[in-house]
Structure formats: structure tokens, C-alpha cells
Short mmCIF file of the C-alpha atoms (twelve columns), coordinates in Angstrom:
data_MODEL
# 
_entry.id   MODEL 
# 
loop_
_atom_site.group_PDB 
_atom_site.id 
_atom_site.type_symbol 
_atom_site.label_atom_id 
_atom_site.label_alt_id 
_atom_site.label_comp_id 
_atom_site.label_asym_id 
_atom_site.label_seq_id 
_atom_site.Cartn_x 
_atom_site.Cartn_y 
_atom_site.Cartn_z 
_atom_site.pdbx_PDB_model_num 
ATOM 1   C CA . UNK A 1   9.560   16.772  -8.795  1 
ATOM 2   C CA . UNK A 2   6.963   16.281  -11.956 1 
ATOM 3   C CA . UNK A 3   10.001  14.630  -13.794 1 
ATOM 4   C CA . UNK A 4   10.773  12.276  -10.927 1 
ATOM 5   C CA . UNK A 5   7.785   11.215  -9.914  1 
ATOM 6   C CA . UNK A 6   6.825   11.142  -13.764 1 
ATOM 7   C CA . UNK A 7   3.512   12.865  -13.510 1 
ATOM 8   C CA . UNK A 8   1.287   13.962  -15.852 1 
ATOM 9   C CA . UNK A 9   -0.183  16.083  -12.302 1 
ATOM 10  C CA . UNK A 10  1.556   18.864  -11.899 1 
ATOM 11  C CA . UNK A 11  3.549   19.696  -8.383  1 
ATOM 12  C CA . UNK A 12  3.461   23.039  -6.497  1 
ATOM 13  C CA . UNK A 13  7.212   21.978  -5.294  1 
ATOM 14  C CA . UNK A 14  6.401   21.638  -2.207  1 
ATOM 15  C CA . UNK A 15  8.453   18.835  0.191   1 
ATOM 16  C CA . UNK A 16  6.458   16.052  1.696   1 
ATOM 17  C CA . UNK A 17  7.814   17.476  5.397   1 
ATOM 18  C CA . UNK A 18  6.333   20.614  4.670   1 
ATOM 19  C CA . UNK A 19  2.865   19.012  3.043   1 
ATOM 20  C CA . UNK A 20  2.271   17.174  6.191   1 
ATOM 21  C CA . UNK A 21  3.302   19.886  8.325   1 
ATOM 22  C CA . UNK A 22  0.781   22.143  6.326   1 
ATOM 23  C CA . UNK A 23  -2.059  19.328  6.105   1 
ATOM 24  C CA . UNK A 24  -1.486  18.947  9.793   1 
ATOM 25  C CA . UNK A 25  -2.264  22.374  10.643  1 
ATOM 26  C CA . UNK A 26  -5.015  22.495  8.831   1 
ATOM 27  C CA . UNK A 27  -6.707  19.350  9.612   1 
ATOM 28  C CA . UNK A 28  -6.181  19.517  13.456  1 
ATOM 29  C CA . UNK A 29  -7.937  22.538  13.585  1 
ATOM 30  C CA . UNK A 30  -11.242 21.015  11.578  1 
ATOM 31  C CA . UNK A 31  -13.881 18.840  14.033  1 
ATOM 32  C CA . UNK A 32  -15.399 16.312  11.527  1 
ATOM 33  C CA . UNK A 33  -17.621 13.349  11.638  1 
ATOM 34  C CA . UNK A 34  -16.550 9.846   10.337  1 
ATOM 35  C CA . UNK A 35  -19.190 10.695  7.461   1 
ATOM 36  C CA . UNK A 36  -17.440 14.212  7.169   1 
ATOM 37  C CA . UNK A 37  -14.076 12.313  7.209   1 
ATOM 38  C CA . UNK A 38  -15.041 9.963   4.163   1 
ATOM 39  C CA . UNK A 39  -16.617 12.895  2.337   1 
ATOM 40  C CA . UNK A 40  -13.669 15.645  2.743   1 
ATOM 41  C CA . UNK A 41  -11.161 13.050  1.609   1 
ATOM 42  C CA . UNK A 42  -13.032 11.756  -1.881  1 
ATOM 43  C CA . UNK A 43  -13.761 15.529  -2.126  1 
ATOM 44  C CA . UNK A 44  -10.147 16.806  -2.184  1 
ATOM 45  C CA . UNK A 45  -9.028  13.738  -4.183  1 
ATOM 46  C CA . UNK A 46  -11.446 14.106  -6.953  1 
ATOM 47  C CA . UNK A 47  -10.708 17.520  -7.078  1 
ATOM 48  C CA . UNK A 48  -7.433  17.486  -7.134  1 
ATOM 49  C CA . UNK A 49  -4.981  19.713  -9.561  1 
ATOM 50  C CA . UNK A 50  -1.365  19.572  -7.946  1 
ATOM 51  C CA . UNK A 51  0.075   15.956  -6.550  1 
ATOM 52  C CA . UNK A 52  1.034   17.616  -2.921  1 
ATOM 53  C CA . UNK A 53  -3.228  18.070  -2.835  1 
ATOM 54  C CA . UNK A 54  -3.687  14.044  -2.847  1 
ATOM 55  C CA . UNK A 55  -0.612  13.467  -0.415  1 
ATOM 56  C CA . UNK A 56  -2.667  15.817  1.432   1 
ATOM 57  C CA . UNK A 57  -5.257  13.991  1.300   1 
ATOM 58  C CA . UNK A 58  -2.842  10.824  2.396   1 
ATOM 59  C CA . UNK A 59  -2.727  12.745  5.627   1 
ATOM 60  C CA . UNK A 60  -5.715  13.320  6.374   1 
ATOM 61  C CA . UNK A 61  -6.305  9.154   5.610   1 
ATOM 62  C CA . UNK A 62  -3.635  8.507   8.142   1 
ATOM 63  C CA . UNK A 63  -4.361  10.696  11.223  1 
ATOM 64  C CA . UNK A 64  -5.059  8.752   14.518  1 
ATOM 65  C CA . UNK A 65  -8.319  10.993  15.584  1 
ATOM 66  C CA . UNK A 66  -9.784  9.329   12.499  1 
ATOM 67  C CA . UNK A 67  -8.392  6.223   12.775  1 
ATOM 68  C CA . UNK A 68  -11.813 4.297   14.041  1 
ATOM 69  C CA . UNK A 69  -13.918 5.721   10.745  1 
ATOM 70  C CA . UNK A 70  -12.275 3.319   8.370   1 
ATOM 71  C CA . UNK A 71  -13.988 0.321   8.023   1 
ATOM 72  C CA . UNK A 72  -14.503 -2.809  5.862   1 
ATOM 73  C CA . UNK A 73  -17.826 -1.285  4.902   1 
ATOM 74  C CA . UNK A 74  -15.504 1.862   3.530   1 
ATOM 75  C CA . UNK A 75  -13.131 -0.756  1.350   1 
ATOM 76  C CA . UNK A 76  -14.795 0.929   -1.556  1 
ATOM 77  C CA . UNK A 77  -13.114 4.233   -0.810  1 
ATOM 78  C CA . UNK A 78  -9.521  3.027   -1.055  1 
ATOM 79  C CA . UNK A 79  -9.748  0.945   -3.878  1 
ATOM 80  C CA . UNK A 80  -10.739 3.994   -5.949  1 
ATOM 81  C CA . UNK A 81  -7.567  5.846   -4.505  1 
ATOM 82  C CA . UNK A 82  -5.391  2.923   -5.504  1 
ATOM 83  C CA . UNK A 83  -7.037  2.466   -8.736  1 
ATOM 84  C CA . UNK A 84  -7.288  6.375   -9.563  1 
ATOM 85  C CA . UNK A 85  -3.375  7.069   -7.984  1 
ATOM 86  C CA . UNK A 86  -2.273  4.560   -10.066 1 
ATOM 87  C CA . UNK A 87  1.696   5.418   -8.648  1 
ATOM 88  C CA . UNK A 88  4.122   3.731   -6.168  1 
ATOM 89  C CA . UNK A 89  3.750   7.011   -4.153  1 
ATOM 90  C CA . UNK A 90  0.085   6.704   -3.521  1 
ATOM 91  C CA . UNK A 91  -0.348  3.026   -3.792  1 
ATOM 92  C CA . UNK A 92  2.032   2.136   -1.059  1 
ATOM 93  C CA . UNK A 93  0.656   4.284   1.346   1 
ATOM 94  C CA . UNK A 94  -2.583  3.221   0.742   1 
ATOM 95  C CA . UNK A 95  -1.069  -0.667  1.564   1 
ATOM 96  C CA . UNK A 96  -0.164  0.516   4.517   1 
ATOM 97  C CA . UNK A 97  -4.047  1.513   5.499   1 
ATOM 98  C CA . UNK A 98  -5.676  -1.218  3.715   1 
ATOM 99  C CA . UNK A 99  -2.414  -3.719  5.658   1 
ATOM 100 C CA . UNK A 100 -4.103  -1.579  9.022   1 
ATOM 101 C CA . UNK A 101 -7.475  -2.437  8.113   1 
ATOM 102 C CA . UNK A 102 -7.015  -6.228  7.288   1 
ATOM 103 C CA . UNK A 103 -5.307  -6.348  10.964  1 
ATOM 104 C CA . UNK A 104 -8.340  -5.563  12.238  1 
ATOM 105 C CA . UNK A 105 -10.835 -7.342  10.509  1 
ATOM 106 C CA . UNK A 106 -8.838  -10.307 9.128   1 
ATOM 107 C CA . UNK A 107 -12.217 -12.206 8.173   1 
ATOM 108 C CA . UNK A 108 -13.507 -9.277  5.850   1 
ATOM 109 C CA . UNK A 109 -10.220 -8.010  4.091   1 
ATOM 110 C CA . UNK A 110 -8.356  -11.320 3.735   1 
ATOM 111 C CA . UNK A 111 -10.638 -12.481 1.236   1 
ATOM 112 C CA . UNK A 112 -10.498 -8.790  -0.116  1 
ATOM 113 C CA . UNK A 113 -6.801  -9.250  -1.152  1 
ATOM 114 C CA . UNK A 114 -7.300  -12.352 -2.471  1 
ATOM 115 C CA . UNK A 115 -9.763  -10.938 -5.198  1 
ATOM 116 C CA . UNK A 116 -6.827  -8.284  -5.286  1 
ATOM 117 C CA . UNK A 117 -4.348  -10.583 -6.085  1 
ATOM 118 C CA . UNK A 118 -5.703  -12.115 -9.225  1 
ATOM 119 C CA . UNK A 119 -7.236  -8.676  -10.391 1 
ATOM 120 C CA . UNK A 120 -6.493  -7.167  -13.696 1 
ATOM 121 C CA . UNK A 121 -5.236  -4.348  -12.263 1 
ATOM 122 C CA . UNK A 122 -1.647  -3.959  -11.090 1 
ATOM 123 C CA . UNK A 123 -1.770  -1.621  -8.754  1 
ATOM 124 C CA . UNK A 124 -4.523  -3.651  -6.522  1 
ATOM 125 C CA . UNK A 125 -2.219  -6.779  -7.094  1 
ATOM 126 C CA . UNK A 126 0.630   -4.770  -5.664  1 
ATOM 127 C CA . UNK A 127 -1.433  -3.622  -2.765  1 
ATOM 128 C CA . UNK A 128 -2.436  -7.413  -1.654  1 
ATOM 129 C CA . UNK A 129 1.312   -8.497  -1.861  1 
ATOM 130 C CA . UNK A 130 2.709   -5.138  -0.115  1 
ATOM 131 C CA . UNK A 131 -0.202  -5.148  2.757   1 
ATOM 132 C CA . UNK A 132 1.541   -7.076  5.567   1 
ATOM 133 C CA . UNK A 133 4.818   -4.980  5.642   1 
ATOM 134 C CA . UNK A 134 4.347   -4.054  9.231   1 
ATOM 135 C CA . UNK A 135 2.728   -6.986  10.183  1 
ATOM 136 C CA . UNK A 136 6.481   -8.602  11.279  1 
ATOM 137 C CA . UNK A 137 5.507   -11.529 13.650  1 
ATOM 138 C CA . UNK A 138 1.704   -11.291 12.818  1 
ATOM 139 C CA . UNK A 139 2.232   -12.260 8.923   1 
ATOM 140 C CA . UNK A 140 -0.213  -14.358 7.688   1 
ATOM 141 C CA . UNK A 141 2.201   -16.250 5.713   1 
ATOM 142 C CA . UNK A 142 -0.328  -18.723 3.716   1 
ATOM 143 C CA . UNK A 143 -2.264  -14.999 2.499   1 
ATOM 144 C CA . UNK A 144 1.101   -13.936 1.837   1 
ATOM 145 C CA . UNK A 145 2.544   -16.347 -0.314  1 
ATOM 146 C CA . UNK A 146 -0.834  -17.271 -1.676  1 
ATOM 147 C CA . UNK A 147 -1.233  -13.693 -3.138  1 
ATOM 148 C CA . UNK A 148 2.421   -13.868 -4.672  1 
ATOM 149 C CA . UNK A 149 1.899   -17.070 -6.377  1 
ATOM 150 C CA . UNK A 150 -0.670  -15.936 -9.126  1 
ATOM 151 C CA . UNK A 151 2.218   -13.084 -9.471  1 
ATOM 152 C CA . UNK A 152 5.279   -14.493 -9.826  1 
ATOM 153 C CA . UNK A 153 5.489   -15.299 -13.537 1 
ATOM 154 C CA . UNK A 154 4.464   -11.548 -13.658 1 
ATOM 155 C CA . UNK A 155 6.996   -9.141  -15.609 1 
ATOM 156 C CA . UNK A 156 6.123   -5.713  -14.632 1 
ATOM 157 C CA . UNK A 157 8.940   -4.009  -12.110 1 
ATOM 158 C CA . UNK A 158 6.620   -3.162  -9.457  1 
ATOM 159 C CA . UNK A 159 4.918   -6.443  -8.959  1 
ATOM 160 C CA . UNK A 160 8.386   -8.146  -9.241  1 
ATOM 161 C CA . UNK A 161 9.700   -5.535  -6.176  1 
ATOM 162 C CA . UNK A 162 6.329   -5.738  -4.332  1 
ATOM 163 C CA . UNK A 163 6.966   -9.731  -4.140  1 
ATOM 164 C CA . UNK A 164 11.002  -9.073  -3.024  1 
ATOM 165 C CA . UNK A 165 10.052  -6.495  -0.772  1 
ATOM 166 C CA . UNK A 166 7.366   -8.199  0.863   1 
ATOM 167 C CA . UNK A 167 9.345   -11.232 1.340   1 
ATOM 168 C CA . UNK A 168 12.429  -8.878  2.395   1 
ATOM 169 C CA . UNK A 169 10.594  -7.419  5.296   1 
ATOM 170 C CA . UNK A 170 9.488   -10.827 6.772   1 
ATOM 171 C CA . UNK A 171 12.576  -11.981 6.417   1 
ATOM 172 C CA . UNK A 172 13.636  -9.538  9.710   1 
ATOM 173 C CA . UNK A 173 11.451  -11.790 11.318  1 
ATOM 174 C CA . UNK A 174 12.069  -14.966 10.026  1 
ATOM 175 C CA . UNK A 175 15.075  -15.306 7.888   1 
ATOM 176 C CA . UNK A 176 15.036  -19.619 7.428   1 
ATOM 177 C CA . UNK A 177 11.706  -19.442 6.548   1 
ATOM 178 C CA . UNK A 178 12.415  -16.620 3.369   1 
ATOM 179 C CA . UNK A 179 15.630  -18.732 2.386   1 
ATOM 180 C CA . UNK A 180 13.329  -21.544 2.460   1 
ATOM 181 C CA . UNK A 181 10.818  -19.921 0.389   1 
ATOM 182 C CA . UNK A 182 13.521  -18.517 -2.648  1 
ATOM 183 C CA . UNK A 183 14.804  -21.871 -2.281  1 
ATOM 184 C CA . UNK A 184 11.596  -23.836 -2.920  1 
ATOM 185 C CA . UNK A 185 10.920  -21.289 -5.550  1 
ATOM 186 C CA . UNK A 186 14.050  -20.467 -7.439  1 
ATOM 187 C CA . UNK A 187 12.940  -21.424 -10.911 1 
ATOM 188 C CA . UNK A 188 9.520   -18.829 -10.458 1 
ATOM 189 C CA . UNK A 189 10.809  -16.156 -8.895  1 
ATOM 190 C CA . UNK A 190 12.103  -13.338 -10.545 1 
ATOM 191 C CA . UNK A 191 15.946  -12.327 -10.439 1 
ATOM 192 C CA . UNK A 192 14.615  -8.840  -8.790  1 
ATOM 193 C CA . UNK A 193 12.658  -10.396 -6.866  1 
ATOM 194 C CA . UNK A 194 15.042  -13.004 -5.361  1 
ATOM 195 C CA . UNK A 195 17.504  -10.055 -5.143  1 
ATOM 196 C CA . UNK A 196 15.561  -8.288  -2.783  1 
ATOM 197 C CA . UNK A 197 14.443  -11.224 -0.579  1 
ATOM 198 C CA . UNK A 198 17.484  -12.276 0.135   1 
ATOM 199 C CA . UNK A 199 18.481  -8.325  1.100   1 
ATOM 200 C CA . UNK A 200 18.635  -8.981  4.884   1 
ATOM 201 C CA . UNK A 201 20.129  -12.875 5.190   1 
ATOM 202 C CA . UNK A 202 23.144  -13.676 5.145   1 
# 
């Protein structure tokens, strides 16, 4: 699992299933505050030895009885998971939180993940491309394709995917407009990336 994931943290070898099974257990049994929330998960992540410990963590990010103790105030707290799990395994995980997040307070994350976009660091980029994958009908196309564009000329394989998979996703939703969009941008967009755009039309 250390060899796949190519980790320099070591694994106990144990199955996501059974992590979330075991975090599950765990967690439901613990009453905590929003403020205990917050502190238990920088706690565990910090402290962290074996990989399953910070998909633990992941968990614990993700269950609904918590879900109202993430806030924009919190955006902090994420960012130094994404910056700190540095892996598609974390990051995209944590997209799908921050993605949450920006759903619900548009006017405080979107300009978030536009600072994200242009930041030196890859893995925030990838998070402010990847953030809308749920969002189907409720894309905000202009944040979309205005956090691809300072990306595109970008060689690294995971921004190249993030920008095909993003635009892969939407295009359940709207295929004409993604053919529209490779079309328009042919010349800037990656082979990868138009590869995986074009995934799910015809």
C-alpha cells in the first residue's frame, strides 16, 4: 500500500472499508463540540504516524453530525491539510469539503479559490479546479473556467487531470457546452486534459 500510494508514511495495511468502519465506531460513540471537532481533527493529523490515521481523520472531517462546524472562518484548517497531505488521496477529499463549503457560502470561498488558483502551490491549485465536482447543474462555470485558465499551460499530471476531470464531470451535465470549451481551447489545453474532457461525449 506504501509502494502504491508512494509514501514516505508508513501504512498499518489496513483497507479504507475497514478504516471508516473503525473511525466510525469510534467517532459515533464520542459527544464533541464544534471547538472539540476542530481540535481532535488538527490533533490526530499533526500527530499522525501511519496514513490510515489521517484518512481517519478524513472521516471524522466528513461526518454529517459535524457537518454545521465547518465554516469560512475555519478555511484555515483545510488549507493546512491540503498543503501538509500534499497527495491525490488527501487532496481530493479535502475538494470535496472545501467544493461543500463554497456551496454554502459562495461569497466567502469563491474568492478563496481564486487566490487558490494562481497559488504557488499545486496542490491548492488542484483543489480550486477539482471543487465543483458535485456541483452538476449548480457549476459556477465563469469560477470554473476562470481557475483553469492560469493552469492550462501547466505541465504537472495532476493539474493537467484536475482540469480534464473537472471539465469531464460537467460535461454529464452539459455536454455542448464542454465540446464548446475544448473547442475554443484546443491549442491550450493539454492532450490529457482534452482526453479526459471529452470522456463522456460522443
Amino acid at each position: 500500500m506504501q509502494a502504491y500510494m508512494k509514501s514516505t508514511m508508513p501504512y498499518y495495511g489496513i483497507n479504507l472499508p475497514q478504516v471508516r468502519a473503525i473511525s466510525r465506531r469510534v467517532f459515533d460513540g464520542s459527544e464533541m463540540s464544534c471547538d472539540e471537532w476542530r481540535k481532535t481533527i488538527l490533533e490526530l493529523w499533526r500527530g499522525a504516524r501511519y496514513r490510515e490515521e489521517r484518512y481517519a481523520v478524513q472521516v471524522l472531517l466528513t461526518m454529517r453530525r459535524h457537518a454545521g462546524c465547518l465554516t469560512p472562518s475555519d478555511m484555515p484548517m483545510p488549507e493546512e491539510l491540503v498543503t501538509t497531505g500534499a497527495w491525490w488521496d488527501h487532496v481530493d477529499e479535502l475538494a470535496a469539503v472545501i467544493g461543500e463549503l463554497l456551496r454554502k457560502h459562495p461569497k466567502r470561498i469563491r474568492p478563496v479559490m481564486r487566490r487558490w488558483s494562481t497559488d504557488a502551490n499545486m496542490w491548492k491549485r488542484r483543489v480550486s479546479i477539482i471543487c465543483q465536482l458535485r456541483f452538476k447543474g449548480d457549476t459556477d462555470l465563469e469560477l470554473l473556467y476562470r481557475n483553469i485558465e492560469p493552469n492550462l499551460a501547466d505541465r504537472e499530471f495532476f493539474i493537467r487531470k484536475a482540469i480534464g476531470w473537472a471539465l469531464r464531470q460537467y460535461a454529464w451535465t452539459d455536454p455542448k457546452e464542454v465540446a464548446r470549451y475544448v473547442r475554443g481551447h484546443e491549442a491550450q489545453l493539454s492532450g490529457l486534459s482534452r482526453r479526459e474532457a471529452l470522456k463522456n461525449i460522443g
